[in-house]
Biopython code that builds the backbone (N, CA, C, O; Angstrom):
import numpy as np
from Bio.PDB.StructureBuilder import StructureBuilder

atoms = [
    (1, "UNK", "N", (0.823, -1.205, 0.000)),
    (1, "UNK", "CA", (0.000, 0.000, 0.000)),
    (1, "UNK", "C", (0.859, 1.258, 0.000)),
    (1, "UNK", "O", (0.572, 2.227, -0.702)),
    (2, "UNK", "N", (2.151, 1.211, 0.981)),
    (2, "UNK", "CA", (2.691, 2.412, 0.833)),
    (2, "UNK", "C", (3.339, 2.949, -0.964)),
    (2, "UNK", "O", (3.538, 4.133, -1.238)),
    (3, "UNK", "N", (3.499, 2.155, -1.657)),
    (3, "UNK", "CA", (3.970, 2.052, -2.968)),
    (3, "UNK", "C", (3.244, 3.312, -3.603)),
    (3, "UNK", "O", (3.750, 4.366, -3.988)),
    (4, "UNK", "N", (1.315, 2.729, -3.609)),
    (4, "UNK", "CA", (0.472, 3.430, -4.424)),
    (4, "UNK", "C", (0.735, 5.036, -3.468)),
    (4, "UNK", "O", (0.735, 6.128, -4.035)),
    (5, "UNK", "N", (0.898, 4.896, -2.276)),
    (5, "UNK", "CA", (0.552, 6.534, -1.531)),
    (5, "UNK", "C", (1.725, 6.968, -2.045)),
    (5, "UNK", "O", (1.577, 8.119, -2.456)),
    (6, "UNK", "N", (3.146, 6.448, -2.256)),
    (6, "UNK", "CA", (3.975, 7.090, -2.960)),
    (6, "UNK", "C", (3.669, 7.903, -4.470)),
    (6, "UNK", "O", (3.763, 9.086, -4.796)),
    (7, "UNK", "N", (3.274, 6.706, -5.182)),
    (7, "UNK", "CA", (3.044, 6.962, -6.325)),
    (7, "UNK", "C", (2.060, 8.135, -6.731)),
    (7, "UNK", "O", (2.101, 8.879, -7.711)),
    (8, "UNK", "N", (0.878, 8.053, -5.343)),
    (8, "UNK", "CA", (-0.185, 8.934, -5.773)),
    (8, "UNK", "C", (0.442, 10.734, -5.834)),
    (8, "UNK", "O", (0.246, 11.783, -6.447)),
    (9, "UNK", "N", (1.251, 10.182, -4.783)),
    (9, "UNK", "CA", (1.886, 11.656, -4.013)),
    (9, "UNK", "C", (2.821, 12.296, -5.363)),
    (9, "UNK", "O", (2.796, 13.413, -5.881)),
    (10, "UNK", "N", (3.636, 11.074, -5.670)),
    (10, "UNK", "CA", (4.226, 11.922, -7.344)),
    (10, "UNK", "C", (3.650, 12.277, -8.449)),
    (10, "UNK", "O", (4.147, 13.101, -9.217)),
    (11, "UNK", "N", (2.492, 11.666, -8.648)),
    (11, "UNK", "CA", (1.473, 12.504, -9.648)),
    (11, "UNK", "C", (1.464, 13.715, -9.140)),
    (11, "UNK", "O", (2.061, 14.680, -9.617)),
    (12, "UNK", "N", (0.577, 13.709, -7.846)),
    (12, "UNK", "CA", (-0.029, 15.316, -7.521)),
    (12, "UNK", "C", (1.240, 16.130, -7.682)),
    (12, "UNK", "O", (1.358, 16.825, -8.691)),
    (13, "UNK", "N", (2.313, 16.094, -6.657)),
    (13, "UNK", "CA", (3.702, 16.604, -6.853)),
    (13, "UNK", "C", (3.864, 17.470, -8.744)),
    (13, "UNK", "O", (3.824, 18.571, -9.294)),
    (14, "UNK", "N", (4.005, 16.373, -8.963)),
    (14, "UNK", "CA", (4.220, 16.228, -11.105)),
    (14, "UNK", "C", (3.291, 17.671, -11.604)),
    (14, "UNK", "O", (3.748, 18.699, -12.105)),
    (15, "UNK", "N", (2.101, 17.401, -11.333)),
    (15, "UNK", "CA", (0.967, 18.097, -11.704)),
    (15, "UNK", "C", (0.980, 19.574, -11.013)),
    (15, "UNK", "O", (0.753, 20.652, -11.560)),
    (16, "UNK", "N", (1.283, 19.334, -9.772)),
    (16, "UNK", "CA", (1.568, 21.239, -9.264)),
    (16, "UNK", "C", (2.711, 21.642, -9.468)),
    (16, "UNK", "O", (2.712, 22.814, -9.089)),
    (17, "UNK", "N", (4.128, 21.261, -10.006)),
    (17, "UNK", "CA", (4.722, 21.665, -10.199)),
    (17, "UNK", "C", (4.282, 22.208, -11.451)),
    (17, "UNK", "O", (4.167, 23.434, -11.472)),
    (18, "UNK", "N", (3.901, 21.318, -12.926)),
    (18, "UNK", "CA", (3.401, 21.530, -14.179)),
    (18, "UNK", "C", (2.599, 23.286, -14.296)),
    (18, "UNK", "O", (2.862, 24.221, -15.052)),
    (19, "UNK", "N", (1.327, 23.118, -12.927)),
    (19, "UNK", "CA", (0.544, 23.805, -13.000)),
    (19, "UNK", "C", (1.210, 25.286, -12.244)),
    (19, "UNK", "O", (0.666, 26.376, -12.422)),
    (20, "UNK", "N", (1.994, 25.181, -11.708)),
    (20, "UNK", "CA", (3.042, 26.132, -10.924)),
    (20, "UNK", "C", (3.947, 27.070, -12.358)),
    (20, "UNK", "O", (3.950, 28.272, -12.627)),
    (21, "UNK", "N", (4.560, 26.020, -12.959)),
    (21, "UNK", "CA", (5.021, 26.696, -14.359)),
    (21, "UNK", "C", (4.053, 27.166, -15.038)),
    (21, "UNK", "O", (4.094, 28.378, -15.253)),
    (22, "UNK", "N", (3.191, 26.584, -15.445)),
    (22, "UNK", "CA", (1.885, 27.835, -16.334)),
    (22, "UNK", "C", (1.863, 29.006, -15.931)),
    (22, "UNK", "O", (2.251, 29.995, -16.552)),
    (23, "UNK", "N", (1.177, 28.944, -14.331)),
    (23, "UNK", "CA", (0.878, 30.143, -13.937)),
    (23, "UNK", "C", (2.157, 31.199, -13.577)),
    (23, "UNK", "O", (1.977, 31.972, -12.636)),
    (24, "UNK", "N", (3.167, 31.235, -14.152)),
    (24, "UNK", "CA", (4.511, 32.052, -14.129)),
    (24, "UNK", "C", (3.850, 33.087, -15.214)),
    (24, "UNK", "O", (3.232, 32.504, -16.105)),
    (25, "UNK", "N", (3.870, 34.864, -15.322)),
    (25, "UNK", "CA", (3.520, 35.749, -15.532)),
    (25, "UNK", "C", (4.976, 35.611, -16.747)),
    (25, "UNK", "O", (6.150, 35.307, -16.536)),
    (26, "UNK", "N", (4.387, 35.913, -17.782)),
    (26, "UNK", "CA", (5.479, 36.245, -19.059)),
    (26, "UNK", "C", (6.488, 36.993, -18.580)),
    (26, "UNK", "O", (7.597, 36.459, -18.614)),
    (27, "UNK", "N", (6.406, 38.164, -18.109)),
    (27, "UNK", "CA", (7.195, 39.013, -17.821)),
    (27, "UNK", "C", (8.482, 38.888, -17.061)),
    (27, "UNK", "O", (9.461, 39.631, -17.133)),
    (28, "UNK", "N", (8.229, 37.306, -15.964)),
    (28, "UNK", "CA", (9.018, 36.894, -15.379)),
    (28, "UNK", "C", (9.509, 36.157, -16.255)),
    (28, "UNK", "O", (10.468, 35.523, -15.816)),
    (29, "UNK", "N", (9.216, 35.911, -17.561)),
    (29, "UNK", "CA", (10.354, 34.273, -17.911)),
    (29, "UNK", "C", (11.255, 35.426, -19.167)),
    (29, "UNK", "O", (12.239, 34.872, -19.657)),
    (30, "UNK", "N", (11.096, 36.328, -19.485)),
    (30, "UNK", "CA", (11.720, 37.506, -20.303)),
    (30, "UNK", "C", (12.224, 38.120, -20.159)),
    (30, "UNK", "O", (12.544, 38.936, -21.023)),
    (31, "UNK", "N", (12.915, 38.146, -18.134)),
    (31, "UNK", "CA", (14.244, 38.235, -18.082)),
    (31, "UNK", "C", (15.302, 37.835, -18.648)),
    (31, "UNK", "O", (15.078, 36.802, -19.277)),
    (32, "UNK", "N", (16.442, 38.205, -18.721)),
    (32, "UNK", "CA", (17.755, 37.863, -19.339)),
    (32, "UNK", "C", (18.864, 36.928, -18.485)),
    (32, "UNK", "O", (19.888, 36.399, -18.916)),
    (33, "UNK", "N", (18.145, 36.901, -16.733)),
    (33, "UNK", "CA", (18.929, 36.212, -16.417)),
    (33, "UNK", "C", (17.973, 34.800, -16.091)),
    (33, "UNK", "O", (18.385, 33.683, -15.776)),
    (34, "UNK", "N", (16.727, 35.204, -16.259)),
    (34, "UNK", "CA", (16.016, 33.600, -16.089)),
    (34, "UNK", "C", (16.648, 32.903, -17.475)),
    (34, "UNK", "O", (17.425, 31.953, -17.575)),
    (35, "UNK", "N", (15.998, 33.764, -18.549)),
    (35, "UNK", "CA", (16.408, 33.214, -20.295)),
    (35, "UNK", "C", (17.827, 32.474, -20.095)),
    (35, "UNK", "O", (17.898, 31.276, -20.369)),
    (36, "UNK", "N", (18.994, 33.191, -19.605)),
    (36, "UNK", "CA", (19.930, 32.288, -19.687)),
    (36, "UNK", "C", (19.995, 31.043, -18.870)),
    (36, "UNK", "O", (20.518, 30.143, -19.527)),
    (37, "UNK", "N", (19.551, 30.563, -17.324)),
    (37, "UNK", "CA", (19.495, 29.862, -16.754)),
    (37, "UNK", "C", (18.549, 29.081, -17.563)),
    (37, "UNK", "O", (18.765, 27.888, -17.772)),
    (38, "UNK", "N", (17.822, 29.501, -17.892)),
    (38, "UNK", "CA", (16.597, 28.077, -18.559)),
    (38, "UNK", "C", (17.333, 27.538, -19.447)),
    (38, "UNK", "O", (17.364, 26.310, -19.521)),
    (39, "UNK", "N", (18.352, 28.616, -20.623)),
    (39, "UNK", "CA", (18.823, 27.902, -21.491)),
    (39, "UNK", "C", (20.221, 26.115, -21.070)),
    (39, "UNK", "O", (20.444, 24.988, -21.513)),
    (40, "UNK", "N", (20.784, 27.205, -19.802)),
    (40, "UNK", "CA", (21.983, 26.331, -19.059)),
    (40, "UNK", "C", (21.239, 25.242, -18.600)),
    (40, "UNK", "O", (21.245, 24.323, -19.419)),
    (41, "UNK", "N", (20.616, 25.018, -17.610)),
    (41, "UNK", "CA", (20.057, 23.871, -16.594)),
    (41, "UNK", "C", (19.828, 22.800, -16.976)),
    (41, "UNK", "O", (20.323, 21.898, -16.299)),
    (42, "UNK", "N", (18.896, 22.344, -18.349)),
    (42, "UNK", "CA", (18.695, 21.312, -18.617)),
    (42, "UNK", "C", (20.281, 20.656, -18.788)),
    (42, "UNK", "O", (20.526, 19.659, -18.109)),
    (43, "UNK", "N", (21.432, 21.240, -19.745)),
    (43, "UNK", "CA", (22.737, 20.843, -19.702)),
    (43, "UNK", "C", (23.466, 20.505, -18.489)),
    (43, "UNK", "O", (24.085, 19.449, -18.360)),
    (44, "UNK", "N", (23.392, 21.352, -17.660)),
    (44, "UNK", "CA", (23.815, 21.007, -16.121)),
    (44, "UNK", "C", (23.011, 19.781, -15.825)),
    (44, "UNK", "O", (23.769, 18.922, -15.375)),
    (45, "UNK", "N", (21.811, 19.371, -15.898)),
    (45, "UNK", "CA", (21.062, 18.327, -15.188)),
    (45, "UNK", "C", (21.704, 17.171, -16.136)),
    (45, "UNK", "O", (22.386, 16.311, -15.578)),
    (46, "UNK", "N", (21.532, 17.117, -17.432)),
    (46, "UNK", "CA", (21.574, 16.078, -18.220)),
    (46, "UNK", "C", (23.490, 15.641, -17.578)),
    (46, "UNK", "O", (23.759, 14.537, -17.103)),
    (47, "UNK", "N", (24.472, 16.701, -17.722)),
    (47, "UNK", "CA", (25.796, 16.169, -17.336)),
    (47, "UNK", "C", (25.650, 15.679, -15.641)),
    (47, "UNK", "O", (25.580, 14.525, -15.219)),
    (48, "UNK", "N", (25.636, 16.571, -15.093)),
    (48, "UNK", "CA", (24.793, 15.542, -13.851)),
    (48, "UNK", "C", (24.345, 13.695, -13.759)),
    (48, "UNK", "O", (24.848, 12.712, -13.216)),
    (49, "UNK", "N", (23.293, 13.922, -14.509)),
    (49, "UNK", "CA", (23.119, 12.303, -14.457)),
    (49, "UNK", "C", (24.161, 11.601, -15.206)),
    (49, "UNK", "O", (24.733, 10.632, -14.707)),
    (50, "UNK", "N", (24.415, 11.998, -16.274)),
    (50, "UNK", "CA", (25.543, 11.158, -17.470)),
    (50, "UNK", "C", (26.387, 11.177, -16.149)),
    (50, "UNK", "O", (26.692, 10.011, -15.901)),
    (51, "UNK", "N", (26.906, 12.062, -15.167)),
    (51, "UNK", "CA", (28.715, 11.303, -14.383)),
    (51, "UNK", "C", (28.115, 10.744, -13.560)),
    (51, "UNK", "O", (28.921, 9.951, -13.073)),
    (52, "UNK", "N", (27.273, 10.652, -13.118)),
    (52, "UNK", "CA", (26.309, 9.741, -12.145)),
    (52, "UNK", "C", (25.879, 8.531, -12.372)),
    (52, "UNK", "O", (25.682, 7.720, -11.467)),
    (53, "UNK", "N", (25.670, 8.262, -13.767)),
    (53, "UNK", "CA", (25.383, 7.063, -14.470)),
    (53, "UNK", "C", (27.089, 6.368, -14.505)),
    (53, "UNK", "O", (27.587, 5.324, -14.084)),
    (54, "UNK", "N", (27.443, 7.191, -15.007)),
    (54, "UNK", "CA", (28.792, 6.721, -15.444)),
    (54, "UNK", "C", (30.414, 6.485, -14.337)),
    (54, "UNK", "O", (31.515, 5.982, -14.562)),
    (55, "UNK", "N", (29.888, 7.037, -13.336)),
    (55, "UNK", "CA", (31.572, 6.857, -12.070)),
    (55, "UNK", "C", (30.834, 6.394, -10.957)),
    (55, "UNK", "O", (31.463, 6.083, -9.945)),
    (56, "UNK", "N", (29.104, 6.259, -10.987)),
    (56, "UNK", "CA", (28.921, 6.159, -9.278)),
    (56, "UNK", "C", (28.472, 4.672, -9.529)),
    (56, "UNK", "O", (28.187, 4.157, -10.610)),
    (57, "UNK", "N", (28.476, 4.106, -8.279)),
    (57, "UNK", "CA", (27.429, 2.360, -8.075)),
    (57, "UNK", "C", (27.468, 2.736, -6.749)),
    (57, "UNK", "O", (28.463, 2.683, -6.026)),
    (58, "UNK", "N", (26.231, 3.162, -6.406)),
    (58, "UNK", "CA", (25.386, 3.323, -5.082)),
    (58, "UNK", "C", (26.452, 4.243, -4.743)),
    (58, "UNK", "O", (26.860, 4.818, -5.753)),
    (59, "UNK", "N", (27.104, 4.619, -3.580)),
    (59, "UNK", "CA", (27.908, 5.448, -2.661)),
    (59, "UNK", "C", (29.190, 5.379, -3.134)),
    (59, "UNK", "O", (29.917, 6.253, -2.663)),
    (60, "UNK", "N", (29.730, 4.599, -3.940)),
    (60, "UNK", "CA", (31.359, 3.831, -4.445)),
    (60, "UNK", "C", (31.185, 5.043, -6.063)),
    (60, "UNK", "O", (30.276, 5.530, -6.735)),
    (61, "UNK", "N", (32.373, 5.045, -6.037)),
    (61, "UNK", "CA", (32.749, 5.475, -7.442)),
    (61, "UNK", "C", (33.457, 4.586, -8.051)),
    (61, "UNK", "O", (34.401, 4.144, -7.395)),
    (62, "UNK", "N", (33.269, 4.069, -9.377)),
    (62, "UNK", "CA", (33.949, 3.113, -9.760)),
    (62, "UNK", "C", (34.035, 3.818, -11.540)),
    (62, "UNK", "O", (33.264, 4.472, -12.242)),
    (63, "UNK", "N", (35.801, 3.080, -11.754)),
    (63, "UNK", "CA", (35.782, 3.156, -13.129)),
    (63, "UNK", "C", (35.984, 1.970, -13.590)),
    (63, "UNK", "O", (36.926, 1.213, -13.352)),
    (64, "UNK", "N", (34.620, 1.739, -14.598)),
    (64, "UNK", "CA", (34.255, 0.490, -15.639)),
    (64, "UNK", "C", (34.333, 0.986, -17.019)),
    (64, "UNK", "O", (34.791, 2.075, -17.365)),
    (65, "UNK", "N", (33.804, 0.010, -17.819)),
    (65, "UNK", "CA", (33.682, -0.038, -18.865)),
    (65, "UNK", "C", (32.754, 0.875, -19.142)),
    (65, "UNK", "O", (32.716, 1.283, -20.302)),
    (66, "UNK", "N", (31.757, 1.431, -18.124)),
    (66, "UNK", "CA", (30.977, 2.834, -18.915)),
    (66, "UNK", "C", (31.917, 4.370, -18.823)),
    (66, "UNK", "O", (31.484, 5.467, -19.176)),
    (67, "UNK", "N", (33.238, 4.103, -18.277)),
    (67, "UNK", "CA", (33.640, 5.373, -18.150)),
    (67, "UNK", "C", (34.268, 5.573, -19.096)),
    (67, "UNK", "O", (34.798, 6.670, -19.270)),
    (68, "UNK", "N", (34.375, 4.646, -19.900)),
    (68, "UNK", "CA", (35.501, 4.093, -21.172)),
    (68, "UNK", "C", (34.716, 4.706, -22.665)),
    (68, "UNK", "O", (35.013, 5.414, -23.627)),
    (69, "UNK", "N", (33.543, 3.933, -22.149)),
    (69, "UNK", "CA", (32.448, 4.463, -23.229)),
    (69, "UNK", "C", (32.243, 5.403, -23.349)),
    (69, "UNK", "O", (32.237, 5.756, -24.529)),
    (70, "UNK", "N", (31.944, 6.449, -22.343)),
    (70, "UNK", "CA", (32.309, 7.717, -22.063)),
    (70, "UNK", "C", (32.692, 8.906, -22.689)),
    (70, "UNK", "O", (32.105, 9.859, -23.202)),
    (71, "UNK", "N", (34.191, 8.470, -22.438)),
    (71, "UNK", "CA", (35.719, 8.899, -22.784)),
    (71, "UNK", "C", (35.704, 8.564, -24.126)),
    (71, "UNK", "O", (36.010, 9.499, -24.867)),
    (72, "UNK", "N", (35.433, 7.481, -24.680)),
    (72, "UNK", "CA", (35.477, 7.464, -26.461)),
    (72, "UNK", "C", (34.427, 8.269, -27.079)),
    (72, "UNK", "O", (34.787, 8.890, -28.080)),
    (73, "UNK", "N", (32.602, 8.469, -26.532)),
    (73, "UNK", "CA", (31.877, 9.420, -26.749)),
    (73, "UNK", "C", (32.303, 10.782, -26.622)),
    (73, "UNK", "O", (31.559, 11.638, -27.100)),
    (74, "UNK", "N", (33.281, 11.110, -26.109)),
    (74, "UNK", "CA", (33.908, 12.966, -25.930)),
    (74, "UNK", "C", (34.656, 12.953, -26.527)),
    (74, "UNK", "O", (35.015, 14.099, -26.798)),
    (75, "UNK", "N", (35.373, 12.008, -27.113)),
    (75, "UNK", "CA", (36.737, 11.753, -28.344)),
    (75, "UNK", "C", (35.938, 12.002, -29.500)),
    (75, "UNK", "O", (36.092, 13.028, -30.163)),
    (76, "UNK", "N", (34.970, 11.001, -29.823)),
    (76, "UNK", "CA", (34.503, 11.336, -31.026)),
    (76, "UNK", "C", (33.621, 12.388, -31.070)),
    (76, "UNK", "O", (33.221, 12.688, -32.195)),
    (77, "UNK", "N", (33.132, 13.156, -29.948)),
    (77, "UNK", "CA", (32.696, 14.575, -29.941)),
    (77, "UNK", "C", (33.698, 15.314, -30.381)),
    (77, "UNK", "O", (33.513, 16.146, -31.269)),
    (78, "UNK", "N", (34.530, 15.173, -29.992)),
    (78, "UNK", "CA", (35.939, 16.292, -29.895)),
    (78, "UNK", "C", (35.945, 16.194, -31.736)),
    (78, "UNK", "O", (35.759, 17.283, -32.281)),
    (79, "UNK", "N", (36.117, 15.138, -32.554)),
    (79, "UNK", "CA", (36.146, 15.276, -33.458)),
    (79, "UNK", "C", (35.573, 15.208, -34.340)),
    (79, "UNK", "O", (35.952, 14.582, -35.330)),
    (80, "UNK", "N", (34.273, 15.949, -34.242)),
    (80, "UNK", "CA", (33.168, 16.380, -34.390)),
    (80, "UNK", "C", (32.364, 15.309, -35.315)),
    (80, "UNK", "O", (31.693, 15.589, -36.309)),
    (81, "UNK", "N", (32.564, 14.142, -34.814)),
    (81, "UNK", "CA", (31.440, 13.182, -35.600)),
    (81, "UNK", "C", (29.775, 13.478, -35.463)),
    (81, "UNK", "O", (29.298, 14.233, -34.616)),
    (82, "UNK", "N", (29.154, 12.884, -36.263)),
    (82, "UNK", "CA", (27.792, 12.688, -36.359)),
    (82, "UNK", "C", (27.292, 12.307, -34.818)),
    (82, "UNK", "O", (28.015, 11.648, -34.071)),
    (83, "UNK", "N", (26.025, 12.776, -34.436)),
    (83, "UNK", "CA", (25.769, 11.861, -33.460)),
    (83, "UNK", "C", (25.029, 10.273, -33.072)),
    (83, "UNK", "O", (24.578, 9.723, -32.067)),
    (84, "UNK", "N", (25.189, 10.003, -34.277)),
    (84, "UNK", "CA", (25.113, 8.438, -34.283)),
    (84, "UNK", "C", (26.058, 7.758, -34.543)),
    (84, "UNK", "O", (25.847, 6.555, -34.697)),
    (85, "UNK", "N", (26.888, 8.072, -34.630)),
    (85, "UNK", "CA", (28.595, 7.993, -34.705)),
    (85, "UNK", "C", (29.376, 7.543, -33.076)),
    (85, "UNK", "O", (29.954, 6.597, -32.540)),
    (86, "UNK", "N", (28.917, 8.953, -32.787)),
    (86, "UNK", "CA", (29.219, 9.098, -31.270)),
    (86, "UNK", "C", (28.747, 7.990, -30.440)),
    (86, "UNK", "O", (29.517, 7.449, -29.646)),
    (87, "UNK", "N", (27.192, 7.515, -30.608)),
    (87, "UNK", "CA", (26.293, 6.424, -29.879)),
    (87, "UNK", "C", (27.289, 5.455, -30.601)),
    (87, "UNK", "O", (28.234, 5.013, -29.948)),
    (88, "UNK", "N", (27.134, 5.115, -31.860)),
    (88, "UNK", "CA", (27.940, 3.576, -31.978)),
    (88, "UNK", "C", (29.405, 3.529, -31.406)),
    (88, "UNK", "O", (29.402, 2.545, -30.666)),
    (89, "UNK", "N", (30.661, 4.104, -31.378)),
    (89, "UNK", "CA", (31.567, 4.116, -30.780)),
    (89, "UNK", "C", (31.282, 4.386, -29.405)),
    (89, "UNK", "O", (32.106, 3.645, -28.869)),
    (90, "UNK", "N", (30.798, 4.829, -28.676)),
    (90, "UNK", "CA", (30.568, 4.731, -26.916)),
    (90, "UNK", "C", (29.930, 3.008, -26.902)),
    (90, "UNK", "O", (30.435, 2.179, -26.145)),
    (91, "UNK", "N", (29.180, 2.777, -27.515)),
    (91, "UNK", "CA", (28.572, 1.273, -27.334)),
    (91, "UNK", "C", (29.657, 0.397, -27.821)),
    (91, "UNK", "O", (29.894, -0.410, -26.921)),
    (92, "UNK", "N", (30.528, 0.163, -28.983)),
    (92, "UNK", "CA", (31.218, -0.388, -29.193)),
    (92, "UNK", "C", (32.305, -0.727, -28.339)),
    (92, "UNK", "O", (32.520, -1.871, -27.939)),
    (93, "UNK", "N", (33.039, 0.347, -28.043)),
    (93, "UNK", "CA", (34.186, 0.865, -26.747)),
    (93, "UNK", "C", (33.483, 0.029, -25.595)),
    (93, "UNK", "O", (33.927, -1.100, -25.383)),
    (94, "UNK", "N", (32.617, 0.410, -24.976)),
    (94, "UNK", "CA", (31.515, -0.242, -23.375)),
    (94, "UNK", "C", (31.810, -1.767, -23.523)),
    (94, "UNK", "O", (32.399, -2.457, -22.690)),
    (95, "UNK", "N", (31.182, -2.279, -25.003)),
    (95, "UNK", "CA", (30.997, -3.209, -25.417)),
    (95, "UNK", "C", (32.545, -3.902, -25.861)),
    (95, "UNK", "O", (32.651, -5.083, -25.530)),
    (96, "UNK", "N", (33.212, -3.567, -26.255)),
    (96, "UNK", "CA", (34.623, -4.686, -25.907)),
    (96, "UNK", "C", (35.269, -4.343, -24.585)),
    (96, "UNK", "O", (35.811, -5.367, -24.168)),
    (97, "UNK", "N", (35.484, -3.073, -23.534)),
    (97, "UNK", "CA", (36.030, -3.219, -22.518)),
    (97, "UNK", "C", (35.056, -4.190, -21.748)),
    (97, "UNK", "O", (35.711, -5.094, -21.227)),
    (98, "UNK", "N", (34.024, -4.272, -21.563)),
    (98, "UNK", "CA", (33.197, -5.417, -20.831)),
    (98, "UNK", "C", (33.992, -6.652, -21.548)),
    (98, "UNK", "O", (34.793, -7.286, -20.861)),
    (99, "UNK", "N", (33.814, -6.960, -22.733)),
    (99, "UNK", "CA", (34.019, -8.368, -23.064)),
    (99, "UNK", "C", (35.702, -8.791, -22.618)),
    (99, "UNK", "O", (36.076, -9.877, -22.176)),
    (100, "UNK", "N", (36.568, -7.534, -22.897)),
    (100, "UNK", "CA", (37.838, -7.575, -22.459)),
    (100, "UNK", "C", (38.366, -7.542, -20.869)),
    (100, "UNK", "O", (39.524, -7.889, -20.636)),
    (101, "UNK", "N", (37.680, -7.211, -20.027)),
    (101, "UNK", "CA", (37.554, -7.357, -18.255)),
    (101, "UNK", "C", (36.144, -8.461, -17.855)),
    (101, "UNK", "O", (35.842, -8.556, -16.666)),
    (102, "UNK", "N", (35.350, -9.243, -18.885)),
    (102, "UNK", "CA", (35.070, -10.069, -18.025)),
    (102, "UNK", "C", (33.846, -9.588, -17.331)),
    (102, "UNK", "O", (33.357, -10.248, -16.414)),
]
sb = StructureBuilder()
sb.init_structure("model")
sb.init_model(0)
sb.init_chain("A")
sb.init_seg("    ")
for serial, (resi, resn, name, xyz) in enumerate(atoms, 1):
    if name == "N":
        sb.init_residue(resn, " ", resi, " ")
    sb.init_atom(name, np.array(xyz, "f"), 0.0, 1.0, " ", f" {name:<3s}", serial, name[0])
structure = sb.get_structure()
């Protein structure tokens, strides 16, 4: 039972936050320093989870084969491949250091 009271509680949560952003007055989002933060944050959040996904396992930091994958995805950023380029070499890289450590 506690599951669903969780669950119920993150809808409502979901939904007033949603309904919290509507009701924001134009005038406030046409600042220059909100405009730039809105533009930054999602980037900050998304790198956030990517080193979080990628160095943590629970409380431990560990370097595996996703940090590898990683590191070859910012290589082939660096040299400005396609970004399906980028996805197949990070998977490829992940995908033989796993097979190569086992």
């Amino acid at each position: 039972m506690n599951i669903w009271i969780a669950i119920g509680a993150t809808v409502v949560g979901c939904y007033l936050v949603k309904l919290a952003g509507l009701l924001v007055p134009a005038g406030a989002l046409e600042r220059p320093l909100v405009r730039r933060m809105a533009a930054l944050l999602p980037v900050a959040l998304l790198a956030a989870l990517t080193a979080q996904q990628a160095f943590a396992d629970g409380r431990v930091l560990v370097l595996d084969a996703k940090a590898g994958g990683l590191a070859a995805a910012a290589v082939a950023l660096l040299l400005r491949a396609p970004f399906l380029v980028v996805i197949a070499v990070a998977v490829a890289v992940t995908a033989g250091l796993r097979a190569l450590t086992g």
